[in-house]
MARZAMI-322612 format. One record per residue (C-alpha): y, z, x; residue in three letters. Coordinates in steps of 0.2 Angstrom, whole numbers, padded with zeros to 4 digits, always signed. Example, Ala and Ser with C-alpha at 12.3 -4.5 7.8 and 13.67 -1.06 7.14 Angstrom:
REM residues 2
-0022+0039+0062Ala;-0005+0036+0068Ser;
This chain:
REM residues 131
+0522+0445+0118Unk;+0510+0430+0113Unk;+0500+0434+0096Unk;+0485+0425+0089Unk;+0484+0418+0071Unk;+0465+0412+0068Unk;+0461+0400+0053Unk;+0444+0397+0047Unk;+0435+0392+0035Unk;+0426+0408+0033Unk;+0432+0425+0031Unk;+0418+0432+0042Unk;+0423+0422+0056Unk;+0440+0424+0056Unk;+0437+0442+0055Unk;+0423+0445+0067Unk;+0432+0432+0080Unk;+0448+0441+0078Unk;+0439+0460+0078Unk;+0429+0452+0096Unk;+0446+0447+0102Unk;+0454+0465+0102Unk;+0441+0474+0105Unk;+0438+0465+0123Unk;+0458+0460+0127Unk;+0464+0475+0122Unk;+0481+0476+0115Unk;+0485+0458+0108Unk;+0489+0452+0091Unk;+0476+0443+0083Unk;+0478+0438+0064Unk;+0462+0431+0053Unk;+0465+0419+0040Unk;+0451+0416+0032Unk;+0441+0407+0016Unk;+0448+0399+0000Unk;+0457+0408-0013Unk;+0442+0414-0022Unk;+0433+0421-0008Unk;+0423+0406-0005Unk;+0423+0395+0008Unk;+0439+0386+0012Unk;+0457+0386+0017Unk;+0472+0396+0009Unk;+0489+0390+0014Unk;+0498+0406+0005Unk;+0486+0418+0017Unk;+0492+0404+0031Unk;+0510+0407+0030Unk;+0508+0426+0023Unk;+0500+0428+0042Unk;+0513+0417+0052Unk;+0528+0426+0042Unk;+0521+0442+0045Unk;+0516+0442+0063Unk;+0526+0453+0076Unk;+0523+0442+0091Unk;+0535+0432+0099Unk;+0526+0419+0103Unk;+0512+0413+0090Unk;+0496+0402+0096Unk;+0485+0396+0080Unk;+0468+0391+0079Unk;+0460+0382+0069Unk;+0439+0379+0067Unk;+0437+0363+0059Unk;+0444+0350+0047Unk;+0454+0353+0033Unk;+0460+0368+0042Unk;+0469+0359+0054Unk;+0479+0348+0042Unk;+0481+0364+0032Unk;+0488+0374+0046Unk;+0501+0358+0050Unk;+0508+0357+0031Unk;+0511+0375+0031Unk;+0520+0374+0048Unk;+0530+0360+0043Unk;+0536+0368+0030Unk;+0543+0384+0038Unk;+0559+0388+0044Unk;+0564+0380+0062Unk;+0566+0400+0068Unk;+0547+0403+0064Unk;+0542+0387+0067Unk;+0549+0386+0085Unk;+0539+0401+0089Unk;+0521+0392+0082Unk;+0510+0381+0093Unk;+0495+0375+0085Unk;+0479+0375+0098Unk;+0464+0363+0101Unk;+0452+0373+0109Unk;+0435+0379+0102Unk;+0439+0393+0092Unk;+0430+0408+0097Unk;+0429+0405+0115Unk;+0447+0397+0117Unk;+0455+0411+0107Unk;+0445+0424+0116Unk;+0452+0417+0133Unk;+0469+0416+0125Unk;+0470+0433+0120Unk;+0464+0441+0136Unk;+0480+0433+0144Unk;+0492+0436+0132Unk;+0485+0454+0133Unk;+0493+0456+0149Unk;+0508+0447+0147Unk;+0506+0430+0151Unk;+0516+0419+0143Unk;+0511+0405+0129Unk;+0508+0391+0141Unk;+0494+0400+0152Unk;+0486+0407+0136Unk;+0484+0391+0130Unk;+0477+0386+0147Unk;+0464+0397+0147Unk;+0460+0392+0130Unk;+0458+0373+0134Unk;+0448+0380+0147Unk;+0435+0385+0139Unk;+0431+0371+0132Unk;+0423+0364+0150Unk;+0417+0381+0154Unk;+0399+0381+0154Unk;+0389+0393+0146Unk;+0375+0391+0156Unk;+0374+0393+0175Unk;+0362+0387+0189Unk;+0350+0379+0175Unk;
């Protein structure tokens, strides 16, 4: 089973992408991470490794909205343990549309390599047709 943790800079929109995500996949995994320690906006690597030590999914797909996210995301990967770690592939894909692809997917069954498929999909899909 593939499960997605989703780190942004914003509690809202790790919440509301990760609350969109079930709600139209179904049953998948999906894990917010977001804002700084304080509640502000930001990263918190304790709240990123809490999520990725926590999950149930075999597989793990992470993304990440912007910045310092991404490097926060990497240093907290490095530092697990080669059994988590092996499990954890980090995703560049737009965030709400890649993960909503993504967790469609792995909602049923597909393996890690399609889901992130679909999720670099999305990044050429157009939003807008005939126009």
């Amino acid at each position: 089973m593939v499960g997605l943790v989703l780190v942004s800079h914003s509690e809202k929109v790790a919440r509301g992408t990760a609350e969109m995500v079930v709600q139209m996949a179904g049953e998948v995994e999906a894990i917010p991470v977001g804002g700084d320690p304080e509640g502000g906006l930001g990263t918190n690597p304790d709240r990123i490794r809490e999520a990725l030590e926590s999950a149930r999914s075999d597989e793990l797909l992470v993304f990440m909205d912007v910045g310092s996210a991404v490097l926060a995301v990497e240093s907290v990967v490095e530092g697990l343990a080669e059994e988590l770690r092996s499990r954890v592939r980090l995703v560049d894909a737009p965030f709400v549309e890649g993960a909503f692809a993504a967790g469609v997917l792995a909602s049923t069954g597909a393996g890690a390599g399609e889901c992130v498929e679909a999720a670099l999909e999305a990044r050429t899909e157009p939003k807008l047709h005939g126009g």
